[in-house]
OpenMM code with the backbone's topology and positions (N, CA, C; nanometers):
from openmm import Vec3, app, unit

residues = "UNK UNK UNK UNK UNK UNK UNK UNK UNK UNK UNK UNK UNK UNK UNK UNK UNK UNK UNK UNK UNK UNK UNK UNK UNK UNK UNK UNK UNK UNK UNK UNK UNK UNK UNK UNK UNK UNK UNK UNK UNK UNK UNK UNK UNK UNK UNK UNK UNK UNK UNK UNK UNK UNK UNK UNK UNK UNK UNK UNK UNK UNK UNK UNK UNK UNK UNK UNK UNK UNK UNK UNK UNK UNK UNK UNK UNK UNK UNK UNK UNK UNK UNK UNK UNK UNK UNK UNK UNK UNK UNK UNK UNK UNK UNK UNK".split()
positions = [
    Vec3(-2.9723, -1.5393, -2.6961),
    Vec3(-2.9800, -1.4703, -2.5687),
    Vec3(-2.8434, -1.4095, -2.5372),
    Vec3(-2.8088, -1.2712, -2.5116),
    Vec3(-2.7161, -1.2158, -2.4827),
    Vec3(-2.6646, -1.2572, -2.2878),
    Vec3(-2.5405, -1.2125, -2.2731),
    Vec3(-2.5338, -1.2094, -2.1383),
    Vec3(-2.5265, -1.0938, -2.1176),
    Vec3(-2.5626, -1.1476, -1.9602),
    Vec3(-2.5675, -0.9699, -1.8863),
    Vec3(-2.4645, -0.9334, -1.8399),
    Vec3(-2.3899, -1.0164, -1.8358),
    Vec3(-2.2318, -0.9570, -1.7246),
    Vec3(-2.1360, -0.8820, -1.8720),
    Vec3(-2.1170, -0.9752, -1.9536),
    Vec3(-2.0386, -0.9270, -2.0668),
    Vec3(-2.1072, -0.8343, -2.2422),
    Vec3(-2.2607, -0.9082, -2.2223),
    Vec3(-2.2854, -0.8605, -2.3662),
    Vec3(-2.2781, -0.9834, -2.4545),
    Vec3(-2.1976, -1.0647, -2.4177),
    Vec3(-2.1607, -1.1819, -2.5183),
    Vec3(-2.3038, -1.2647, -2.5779),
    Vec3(-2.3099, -1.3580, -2.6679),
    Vec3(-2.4106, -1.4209, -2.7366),
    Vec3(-2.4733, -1.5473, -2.6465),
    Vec3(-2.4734, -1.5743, -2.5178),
    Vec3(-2.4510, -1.6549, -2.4446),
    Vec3(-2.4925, -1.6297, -2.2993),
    Vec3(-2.5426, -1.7275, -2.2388),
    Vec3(-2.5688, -1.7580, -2.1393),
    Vec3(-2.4444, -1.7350, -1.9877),
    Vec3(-2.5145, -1.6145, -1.8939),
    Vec3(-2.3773, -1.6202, -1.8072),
    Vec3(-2.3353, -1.7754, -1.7474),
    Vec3(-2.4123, -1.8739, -1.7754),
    Vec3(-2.3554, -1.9687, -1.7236),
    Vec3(-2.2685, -2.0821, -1.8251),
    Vec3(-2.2929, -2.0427, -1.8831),
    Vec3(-2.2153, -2.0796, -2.0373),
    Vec3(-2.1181, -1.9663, -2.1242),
    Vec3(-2.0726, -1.8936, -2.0764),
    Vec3(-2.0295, -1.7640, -2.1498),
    Vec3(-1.8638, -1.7833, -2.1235),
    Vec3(-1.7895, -1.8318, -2.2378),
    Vec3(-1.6344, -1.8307, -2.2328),
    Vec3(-1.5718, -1.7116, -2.1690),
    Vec3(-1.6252, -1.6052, -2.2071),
    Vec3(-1.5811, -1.4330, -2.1972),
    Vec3(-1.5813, -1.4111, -2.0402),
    Vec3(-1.6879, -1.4497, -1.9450),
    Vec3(-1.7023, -1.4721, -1.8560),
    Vec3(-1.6153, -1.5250, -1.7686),
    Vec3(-1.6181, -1.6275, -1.8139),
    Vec3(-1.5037, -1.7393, -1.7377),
    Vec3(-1.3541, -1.6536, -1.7665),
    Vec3(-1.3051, -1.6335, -1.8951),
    Vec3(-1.1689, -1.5872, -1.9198),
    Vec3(-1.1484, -1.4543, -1.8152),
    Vec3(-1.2823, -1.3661, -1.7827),
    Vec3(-1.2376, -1.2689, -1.7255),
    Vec3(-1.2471, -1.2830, -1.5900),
    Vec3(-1.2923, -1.3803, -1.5308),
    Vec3(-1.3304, -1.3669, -1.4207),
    Vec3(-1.1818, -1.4943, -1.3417),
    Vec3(-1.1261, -1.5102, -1.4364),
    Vec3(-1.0274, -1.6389, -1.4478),
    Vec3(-0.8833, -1.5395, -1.4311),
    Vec3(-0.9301, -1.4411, -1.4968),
    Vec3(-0.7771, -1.3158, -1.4983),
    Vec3(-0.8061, -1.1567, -1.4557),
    Vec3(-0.8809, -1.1577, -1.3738),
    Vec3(-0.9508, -1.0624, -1.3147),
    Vec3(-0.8437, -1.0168, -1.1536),
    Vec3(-0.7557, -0.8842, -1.1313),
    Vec3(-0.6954, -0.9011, -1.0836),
    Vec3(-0.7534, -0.8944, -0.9208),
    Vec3(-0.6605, -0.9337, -0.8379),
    Vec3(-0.7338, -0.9296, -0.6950),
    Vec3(-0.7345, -0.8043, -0.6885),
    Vec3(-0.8444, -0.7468, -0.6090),
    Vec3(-0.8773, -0.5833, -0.5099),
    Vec3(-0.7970, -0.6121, -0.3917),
    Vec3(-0.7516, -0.4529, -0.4350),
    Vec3(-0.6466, -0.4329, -0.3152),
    Vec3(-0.7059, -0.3744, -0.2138),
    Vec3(-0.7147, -0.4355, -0.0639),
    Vec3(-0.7287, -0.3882, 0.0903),
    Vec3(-0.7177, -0.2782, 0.1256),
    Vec3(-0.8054, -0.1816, 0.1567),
    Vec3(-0.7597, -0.0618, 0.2264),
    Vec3(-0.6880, -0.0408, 0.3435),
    Vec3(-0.6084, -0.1833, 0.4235),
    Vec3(-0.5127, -0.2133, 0.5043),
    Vec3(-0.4188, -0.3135, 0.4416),
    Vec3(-0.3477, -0.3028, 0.5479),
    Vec3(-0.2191, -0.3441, 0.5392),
    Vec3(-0.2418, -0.5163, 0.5996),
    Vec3(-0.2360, -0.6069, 0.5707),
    Vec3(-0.2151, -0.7296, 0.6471),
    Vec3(-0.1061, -0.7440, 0.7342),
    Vec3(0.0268, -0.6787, 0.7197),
    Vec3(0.1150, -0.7137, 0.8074),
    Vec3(0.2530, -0.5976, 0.7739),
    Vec3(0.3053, -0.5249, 0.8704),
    Vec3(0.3618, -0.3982, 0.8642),
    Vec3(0.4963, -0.4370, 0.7455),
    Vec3(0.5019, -0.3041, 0.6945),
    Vec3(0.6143, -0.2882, 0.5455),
    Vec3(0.7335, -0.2248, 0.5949),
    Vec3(0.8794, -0.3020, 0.6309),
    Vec3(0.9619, -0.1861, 0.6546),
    Vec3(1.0123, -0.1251, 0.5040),
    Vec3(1.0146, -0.0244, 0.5211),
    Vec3(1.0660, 0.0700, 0.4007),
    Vec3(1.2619, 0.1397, 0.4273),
    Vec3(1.3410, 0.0742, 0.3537),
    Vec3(1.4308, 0.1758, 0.3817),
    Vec3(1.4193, 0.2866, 0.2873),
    Vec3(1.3771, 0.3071, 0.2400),
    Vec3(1.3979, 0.4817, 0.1783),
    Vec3(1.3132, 0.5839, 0.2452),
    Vec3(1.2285, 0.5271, 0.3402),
    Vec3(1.1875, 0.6366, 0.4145),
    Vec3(1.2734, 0.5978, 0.6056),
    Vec3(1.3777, 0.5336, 0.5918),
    Vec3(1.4372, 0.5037, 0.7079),
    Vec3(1.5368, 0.5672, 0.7065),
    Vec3(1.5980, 0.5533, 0.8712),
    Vec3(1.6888, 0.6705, 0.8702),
    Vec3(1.8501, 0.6085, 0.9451),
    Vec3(1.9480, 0.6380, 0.9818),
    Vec3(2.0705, 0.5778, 0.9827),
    Vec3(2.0629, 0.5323, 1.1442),
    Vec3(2.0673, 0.4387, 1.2100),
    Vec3(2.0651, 0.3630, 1.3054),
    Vec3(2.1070, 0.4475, 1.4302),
    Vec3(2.1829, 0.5453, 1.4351),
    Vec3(2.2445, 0.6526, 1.4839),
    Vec3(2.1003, 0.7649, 1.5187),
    Vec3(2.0703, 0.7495, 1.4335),
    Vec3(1.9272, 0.8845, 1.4203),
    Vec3(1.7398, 0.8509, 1.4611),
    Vec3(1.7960, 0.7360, 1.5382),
    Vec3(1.6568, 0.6443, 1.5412),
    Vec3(1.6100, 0.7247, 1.6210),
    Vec3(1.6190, 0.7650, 1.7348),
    Vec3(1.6040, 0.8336, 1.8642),
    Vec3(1.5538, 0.9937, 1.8503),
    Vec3(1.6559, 1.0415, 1.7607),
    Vec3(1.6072, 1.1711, 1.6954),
    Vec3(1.4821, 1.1752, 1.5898),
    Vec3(1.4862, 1.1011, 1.5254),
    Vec3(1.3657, 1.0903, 1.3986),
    Vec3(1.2155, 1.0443, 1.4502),
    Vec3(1.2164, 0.9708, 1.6037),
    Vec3(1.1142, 0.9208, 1.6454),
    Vec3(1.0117, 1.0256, 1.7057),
    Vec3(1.1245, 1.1470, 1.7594),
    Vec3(1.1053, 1.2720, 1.8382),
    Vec3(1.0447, 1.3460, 1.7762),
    Vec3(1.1097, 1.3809, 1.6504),
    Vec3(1.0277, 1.4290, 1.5297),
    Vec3(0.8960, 1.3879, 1.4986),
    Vec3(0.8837, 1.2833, 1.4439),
    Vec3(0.7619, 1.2375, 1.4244),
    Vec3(0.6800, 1.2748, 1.4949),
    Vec3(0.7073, 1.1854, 1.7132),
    Vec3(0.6112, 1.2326, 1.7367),
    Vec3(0.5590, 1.4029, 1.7777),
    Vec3(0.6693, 1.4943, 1.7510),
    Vec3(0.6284, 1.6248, 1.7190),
    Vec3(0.5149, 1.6859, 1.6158),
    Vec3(0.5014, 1.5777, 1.5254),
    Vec3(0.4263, 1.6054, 1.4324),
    Vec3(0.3273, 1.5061, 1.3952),
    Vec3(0.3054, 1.4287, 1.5079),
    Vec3(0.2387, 1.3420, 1.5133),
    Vec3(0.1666, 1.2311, 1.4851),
    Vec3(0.3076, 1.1894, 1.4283),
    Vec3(0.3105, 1.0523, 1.3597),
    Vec3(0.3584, 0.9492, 1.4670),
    Vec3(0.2780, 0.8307, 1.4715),
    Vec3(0.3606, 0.6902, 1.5731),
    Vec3(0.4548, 0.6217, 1.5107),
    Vec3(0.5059, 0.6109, 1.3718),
    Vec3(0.6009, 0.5071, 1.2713),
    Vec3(0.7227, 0.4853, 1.3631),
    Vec3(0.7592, 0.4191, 1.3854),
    Vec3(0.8657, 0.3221, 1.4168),
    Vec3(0.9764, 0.2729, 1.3559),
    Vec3(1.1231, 0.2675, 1.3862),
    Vec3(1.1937, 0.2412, 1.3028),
    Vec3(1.2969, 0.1376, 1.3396),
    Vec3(1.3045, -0.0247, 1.3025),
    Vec3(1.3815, -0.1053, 1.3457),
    Vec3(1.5495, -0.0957, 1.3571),
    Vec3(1.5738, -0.1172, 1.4864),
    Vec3(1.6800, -0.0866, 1.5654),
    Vec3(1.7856, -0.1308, 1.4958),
    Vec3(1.7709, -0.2369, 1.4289),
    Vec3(1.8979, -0.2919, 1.3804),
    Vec3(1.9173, -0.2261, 1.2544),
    Vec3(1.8496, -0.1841, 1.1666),
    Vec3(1.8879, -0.1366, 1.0290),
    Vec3(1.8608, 0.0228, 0.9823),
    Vec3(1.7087, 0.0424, 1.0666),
    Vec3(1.6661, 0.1905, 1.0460),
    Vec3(1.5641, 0.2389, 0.9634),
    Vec3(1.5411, 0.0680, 0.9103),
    Vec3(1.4334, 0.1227, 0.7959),
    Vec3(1.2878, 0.1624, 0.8775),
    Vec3(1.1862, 0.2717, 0.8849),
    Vec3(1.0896, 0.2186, 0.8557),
    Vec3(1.0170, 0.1443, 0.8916),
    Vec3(0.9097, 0.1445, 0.9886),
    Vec3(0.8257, 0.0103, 1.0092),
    Vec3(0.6789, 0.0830, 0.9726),
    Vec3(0.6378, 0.0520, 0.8656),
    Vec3(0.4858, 0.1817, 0.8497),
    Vec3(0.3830, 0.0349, 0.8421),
    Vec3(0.2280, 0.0794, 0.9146),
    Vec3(0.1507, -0.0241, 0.9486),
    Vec3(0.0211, 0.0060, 0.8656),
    Vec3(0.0053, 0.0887, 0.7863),
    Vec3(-0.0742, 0.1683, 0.6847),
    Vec3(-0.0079, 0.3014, 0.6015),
    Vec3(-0.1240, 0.2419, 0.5191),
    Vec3(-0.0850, 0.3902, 0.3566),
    Vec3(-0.0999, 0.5495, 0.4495),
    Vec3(-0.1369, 0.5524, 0.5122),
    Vec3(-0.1742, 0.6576, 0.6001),
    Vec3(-0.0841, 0.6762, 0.6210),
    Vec3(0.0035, 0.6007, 0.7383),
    Vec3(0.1164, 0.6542, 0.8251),
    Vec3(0.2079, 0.6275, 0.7194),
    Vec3(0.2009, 0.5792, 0.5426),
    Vec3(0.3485, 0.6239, 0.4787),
    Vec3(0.3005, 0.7668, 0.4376),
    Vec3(0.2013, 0.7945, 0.3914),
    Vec3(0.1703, 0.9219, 0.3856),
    Vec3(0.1435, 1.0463, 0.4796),
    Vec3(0.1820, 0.9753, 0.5716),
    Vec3(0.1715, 1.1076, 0.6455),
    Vec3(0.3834, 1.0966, 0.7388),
    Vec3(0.4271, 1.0252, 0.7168),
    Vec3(0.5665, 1.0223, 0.6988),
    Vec3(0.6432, 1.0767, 0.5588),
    Vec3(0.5937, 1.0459, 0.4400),
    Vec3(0.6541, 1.1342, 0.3757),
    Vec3(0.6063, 1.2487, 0.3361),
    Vec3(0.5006, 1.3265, 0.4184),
    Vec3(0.5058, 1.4629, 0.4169),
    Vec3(0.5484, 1.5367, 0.5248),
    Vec3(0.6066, 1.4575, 0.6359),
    Vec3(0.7053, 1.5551, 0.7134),
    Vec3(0.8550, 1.5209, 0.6462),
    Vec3(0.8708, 1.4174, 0.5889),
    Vec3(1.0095, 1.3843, 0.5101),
    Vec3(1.0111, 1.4957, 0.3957),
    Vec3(0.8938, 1.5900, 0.3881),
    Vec3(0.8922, 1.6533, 0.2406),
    Vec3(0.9054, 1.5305, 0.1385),
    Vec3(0.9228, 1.4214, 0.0955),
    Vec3(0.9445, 1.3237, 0.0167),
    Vec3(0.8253, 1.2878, -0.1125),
    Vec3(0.7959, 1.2350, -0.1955),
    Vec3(0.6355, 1.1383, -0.2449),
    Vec3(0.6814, 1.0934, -0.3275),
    Vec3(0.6012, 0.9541, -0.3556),
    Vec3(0.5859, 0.8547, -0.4341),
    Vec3(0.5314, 0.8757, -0.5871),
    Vec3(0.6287, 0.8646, -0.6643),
    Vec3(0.6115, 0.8931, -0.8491),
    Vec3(0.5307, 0.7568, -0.8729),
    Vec3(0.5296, 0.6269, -0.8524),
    Vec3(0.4733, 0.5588, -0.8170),
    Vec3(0.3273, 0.5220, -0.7933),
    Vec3(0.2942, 0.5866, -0.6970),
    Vec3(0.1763, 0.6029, -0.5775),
    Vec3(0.0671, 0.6674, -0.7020),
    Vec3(-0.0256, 0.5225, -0.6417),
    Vec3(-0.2110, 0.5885, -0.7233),
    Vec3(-0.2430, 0.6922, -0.6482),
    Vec3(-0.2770, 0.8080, -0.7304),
    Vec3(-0.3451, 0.9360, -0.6704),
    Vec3(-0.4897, 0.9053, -0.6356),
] * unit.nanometer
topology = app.Topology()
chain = topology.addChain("A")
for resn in residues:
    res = topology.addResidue(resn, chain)
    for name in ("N", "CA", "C"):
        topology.addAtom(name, app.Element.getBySymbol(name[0]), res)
């Protein structure tokens, strides 16, 4: 008897192939954020917090940027993406 999940010679409830993949199977990633990312490379110099916020919301982004350092406070992939296209900036990185 074949299985159905893998193909293998075996029973899905008996199937090694099964178990190994489902054992190293990586977690799915959230289409949110669990808890906000400061970023310094999209942050700006502690001096410029005030100005960069103005901006944004000119272009109508809410991102936030902590007072003490400047980085960055983004609360979704959204608002980094829609911050680094008024930064002109993008991620070499980043799944298309």
């Amino acid at each position: 008897m074949k299985c159905r999940k893998c193909g293998g010679n075996r029973t899905p409830e008996t199937c090694k192939l099964c178990d190994l993949f489902a054992t190293h199977r990586a977690p799915e990633a959230s289409a949110t954020w669990t808890k906000p990312v400061l970023s310094d490379s999209m942050g700006v110099h502690t001096s410029q917090i005030a100005e960069a916020e103005a901006r944004n919301r000119r272009h109508g982004c809410n991102v936030q940027y902590d007072r003490e350092t400047g980085a960055a406070i983004l609360h979704s992939q959204a608002e980094k993406r829609q911050l680094m296209k008024i930064n002109r900036a993008f991620d070499k990185s980043a799944f298309m």
